[in-house]
PALOTOR-43993 format. One record per residue: residue number from 1; x, y, z of N, C-alpha, C, O in turn; chain. Coordinates in Angstrom, 2 decimals. Layout:
% residues N
+-----+---------+---------+---------+---------+---------+---------+---------+---------+---------+---------+---------+---------+-------+
!   n !    n.c1 !    n.c2 !    n.c3 !   ca.c1 !   ca.c2 !   ca.c3 !    c.c1 !    c.c2 !    c.c3 !    o.c1 !    o.c2 !    o.c3 ! chain !
+-----+---------+---------+---------+---------+---------+---------+---------+---------+---------+---------+---------+---------+-------+
! NUM !       X !       Y !       Z !       X !       Y !       Z !       X !       Y !       Z !       X !       Y !       Z !     A !
...
+-----+---------+---------+---------+---------+---------+---------+---------+---------+---------+---------+---------+---------+-------+
This chain:
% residues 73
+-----+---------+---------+---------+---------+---------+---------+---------+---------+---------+---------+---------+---------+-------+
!   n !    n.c1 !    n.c2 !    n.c3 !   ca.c1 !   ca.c2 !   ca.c3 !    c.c1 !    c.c2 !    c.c3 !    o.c1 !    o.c2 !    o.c3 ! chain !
+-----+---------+---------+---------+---------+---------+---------+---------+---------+---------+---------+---------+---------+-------+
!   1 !    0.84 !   -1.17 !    0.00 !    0.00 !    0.00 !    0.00 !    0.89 !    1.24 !    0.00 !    1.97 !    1.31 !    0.59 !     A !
!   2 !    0.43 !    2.06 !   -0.60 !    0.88 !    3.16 !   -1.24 !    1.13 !    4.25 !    0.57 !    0.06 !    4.38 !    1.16 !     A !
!   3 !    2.35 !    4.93 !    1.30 !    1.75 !    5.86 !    1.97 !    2.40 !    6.90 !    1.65 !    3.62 !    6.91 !    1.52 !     A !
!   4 !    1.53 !    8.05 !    1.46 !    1.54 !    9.42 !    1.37 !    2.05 !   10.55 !    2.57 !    1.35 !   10.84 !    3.54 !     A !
!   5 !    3.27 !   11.09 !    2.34 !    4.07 !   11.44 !    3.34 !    3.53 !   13.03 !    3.13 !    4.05 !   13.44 !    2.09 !     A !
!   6 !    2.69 !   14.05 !    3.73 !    2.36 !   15.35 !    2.93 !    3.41 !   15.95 !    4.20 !    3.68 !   15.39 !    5.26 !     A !
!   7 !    4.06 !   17.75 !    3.51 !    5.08 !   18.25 !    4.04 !    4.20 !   19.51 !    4.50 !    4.73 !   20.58 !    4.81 !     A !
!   8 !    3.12 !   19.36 !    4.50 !    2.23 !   20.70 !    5.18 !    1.53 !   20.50 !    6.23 !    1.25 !   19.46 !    6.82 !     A !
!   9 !    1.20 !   21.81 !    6.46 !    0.10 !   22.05 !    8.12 !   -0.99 !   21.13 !    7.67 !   -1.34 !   20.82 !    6.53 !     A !
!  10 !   -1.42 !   20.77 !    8.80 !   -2.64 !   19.66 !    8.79 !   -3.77 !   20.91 !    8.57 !   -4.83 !   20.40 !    8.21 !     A !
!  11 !   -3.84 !   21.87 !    8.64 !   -4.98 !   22.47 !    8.32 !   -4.57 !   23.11 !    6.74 !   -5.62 !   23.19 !    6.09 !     A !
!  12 !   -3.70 !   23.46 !    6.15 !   -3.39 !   23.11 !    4.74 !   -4.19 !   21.95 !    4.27 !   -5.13 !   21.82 !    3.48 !     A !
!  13 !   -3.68 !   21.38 !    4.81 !   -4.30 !   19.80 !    4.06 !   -5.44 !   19.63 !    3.95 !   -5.84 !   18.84 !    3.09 !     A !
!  14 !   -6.58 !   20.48 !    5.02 !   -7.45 !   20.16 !    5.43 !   -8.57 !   21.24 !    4.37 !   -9.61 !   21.17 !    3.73 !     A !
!  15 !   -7.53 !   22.15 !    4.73 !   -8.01 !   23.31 !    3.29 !   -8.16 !   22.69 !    1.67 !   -9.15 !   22.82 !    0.94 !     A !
!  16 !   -6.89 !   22.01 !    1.35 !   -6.80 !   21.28 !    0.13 !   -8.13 !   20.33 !   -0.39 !   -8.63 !   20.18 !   -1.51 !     A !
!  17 !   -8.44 !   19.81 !    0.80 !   -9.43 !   18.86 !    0.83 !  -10.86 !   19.59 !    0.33 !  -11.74 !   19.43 !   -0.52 !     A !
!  18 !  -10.62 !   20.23 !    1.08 !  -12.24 !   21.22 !    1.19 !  -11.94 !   21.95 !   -0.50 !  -12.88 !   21.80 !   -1.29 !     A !
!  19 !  -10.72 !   22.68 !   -1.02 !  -11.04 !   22.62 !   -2.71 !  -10.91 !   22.06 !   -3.30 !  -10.97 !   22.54 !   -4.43 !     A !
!  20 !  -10.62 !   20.62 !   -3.24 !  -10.93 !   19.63 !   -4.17 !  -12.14 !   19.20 !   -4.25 !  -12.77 !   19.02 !   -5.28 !     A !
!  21 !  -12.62 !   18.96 !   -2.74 !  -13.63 !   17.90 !   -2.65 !  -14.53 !   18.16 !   -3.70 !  -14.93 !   17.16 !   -4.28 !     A !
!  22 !  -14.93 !   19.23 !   -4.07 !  -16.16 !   18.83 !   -5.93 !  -15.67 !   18.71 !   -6.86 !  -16.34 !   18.88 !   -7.87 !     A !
!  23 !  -14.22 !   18.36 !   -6.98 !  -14.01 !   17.27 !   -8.24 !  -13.87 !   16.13 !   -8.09 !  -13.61 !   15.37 !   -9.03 !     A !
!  24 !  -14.03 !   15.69 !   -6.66 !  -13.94 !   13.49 !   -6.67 !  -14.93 !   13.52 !   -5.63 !  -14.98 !   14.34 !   -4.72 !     A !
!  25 !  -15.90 !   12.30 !   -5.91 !  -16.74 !   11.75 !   -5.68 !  -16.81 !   11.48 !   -3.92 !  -17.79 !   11.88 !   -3.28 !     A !
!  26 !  -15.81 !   10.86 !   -3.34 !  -15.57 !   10.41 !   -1.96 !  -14.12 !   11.00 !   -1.27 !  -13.54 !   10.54 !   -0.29 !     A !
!  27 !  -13.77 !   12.03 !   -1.99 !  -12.97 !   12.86 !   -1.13 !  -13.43 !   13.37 !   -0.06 !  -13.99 !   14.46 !   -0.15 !     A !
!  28 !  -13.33 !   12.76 !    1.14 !  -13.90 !   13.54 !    2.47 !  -12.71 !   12.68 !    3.65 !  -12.03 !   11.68 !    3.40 !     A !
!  29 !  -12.79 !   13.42 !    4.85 !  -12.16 !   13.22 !    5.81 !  -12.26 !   11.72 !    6.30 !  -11.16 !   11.21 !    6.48 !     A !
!  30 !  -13.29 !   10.92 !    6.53 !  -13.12 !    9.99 !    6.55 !  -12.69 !    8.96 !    5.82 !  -12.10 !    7.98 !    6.28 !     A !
!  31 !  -13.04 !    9.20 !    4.40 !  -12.27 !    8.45 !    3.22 !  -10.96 !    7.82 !    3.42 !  -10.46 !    6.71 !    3.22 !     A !
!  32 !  -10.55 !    9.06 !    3.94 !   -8.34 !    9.58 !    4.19 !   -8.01 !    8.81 !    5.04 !   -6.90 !    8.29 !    4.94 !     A !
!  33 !   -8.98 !    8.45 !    6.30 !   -8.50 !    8.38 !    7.69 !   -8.85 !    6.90 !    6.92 !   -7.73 !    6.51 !    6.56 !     A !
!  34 !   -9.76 !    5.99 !    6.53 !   -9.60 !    5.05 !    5.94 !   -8.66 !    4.24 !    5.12 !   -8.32 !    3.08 !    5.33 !     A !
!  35 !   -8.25 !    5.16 !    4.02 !   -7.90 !    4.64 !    3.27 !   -6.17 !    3.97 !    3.68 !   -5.43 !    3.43 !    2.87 !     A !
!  36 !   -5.81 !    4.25 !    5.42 !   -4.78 !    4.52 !    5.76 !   -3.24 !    4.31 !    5.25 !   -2.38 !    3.46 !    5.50 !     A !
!  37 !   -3.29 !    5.35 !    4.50 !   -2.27 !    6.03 !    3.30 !   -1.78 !    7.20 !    3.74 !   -0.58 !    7.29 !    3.45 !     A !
!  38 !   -2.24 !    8.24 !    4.38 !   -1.82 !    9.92 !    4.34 !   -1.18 !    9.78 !    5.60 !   -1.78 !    9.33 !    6.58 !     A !
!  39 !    0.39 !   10.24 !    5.63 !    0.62 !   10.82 !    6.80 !    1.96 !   12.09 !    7.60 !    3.19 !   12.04 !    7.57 !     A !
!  40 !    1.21 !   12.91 !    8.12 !    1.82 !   14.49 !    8.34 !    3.11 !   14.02 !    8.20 !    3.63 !   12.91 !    8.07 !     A !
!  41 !    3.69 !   15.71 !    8.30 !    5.02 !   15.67 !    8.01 !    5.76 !   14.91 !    9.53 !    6.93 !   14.57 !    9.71 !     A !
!  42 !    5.08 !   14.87 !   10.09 !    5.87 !   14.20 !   11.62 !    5.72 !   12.60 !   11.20 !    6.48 !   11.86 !   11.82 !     A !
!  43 !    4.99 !   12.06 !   10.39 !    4.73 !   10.99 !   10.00 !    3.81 !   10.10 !   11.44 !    4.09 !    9.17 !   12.20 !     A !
!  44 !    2.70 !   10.93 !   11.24 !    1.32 !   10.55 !   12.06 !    0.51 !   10.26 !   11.10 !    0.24 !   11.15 !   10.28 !     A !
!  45 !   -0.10 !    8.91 !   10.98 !   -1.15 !    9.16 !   10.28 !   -2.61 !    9.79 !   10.53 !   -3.26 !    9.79 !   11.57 !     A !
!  46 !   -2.91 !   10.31 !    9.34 !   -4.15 !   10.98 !    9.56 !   -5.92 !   10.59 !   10.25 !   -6.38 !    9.48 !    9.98 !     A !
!  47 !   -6.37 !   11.11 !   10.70 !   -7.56 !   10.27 !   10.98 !   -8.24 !   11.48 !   10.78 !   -7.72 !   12.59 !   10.66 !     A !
!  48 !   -9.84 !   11.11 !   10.75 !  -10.74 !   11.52 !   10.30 !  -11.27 !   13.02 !   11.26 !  -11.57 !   14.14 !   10.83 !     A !
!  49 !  -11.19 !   12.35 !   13.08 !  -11.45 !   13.63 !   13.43 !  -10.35 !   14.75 !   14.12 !  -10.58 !   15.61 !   14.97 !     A !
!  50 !   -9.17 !   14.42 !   13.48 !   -7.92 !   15.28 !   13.25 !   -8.25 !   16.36 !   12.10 !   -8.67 !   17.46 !   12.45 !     A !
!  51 !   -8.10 !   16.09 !   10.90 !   -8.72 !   16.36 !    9.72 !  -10.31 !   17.67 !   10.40 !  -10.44 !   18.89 !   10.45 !     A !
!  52 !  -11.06 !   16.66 !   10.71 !  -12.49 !   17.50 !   11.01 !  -12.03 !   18.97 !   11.63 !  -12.28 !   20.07 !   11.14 !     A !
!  53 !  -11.22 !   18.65 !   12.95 !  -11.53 !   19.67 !   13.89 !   -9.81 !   20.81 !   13.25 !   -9.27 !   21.76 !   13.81 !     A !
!  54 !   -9.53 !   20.20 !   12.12 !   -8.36 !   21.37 !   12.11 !   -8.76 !   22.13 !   10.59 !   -7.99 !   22.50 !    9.70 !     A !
!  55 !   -9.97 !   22.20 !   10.64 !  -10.65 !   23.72 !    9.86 !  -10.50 !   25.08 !    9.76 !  -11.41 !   25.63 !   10.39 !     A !
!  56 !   -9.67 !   25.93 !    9.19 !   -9.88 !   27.12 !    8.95 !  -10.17 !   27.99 !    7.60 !  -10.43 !   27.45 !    6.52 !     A !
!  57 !  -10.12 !   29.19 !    7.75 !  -10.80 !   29.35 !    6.10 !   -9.65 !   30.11 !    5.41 !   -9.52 !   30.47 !    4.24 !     A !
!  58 !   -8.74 !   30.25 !    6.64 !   -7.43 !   31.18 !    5.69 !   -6.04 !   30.48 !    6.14 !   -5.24 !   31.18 !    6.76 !     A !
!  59 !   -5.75 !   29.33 !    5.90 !   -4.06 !   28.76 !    6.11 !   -3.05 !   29.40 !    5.65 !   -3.02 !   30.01 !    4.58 !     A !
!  60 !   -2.09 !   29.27 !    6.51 !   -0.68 !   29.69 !    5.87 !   -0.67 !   29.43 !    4.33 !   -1.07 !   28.31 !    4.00 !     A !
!  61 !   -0.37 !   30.07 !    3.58 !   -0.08 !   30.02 !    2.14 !   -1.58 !   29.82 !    1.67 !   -1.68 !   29.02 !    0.74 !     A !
!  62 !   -2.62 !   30.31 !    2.08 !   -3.81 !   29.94 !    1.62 !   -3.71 !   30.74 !   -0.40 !   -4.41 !   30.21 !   -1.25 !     A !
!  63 !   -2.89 !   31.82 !   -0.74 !   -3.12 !   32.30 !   -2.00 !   -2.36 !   31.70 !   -3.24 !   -2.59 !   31.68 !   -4.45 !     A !
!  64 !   -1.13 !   31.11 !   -2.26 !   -0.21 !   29.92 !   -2.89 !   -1.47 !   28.45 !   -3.12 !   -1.72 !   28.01 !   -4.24 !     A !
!  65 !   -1.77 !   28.18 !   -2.50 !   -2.88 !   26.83 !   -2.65 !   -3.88 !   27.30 !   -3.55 !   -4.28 !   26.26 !   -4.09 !     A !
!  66 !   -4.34 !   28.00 !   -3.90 !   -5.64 !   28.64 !   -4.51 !   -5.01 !   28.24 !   -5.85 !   -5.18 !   27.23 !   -6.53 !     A !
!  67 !   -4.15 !   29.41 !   -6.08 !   -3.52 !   29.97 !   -7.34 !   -2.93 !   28.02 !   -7.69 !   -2.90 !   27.80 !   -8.90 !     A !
!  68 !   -2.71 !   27.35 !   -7.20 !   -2.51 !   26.32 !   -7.88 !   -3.71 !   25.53 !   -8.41 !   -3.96 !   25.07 !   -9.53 !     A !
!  69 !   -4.27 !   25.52 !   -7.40 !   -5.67 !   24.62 !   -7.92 !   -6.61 !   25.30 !   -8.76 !   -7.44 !   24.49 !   -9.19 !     A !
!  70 !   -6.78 !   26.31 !   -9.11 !   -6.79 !   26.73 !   -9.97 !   -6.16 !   26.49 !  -11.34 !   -7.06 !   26.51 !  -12.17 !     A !
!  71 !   -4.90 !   26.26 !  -11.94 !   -4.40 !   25.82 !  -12.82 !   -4.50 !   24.29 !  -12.73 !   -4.07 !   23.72 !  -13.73 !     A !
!  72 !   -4.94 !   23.58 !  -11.84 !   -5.06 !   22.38 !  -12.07 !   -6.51 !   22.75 !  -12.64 !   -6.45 !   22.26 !  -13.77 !     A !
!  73 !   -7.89 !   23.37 !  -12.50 !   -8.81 !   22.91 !  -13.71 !   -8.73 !   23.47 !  -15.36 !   -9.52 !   23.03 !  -16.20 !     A !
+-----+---------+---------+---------+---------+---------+---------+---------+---------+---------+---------+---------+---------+-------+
């Protein structure tokens, strides 16, 4: 099994999630904490209500994250 080592704030990640999530079907927090594959840069894996409760609407580099996903559609 594949694991996914991400080098950002868990609320980055958590941000990422939230602009992807309407282009894939079962992208959601529990999916992740399932699929147990993802894990922080401390190499914790992720769980679902880690993910939940580390919500904000403006992360570090939030205009850097935008401006990419953006060129990804």
């Amino acid at each position: 099994m594949t694991k996914i080592r991400l080098s950002c704030e868990t609320v980055q990640f958590r941000y990422i999630i939230d602009k992807l999530k309407p282009s894939f079907s079962s992208l959601n927090a529990k999916n992740i904490e399932l699929s147990k594959s993802f894990y922080s840069k401390k190499g914790t894996l992720y769980n679902a209500q880690n993910l939940y409760t580390n919500k904000i609407s403006n992360p570090k580099s939030k205009d850097k994250i935008d401006n990419i996903i953006k060129h990804l559609q």
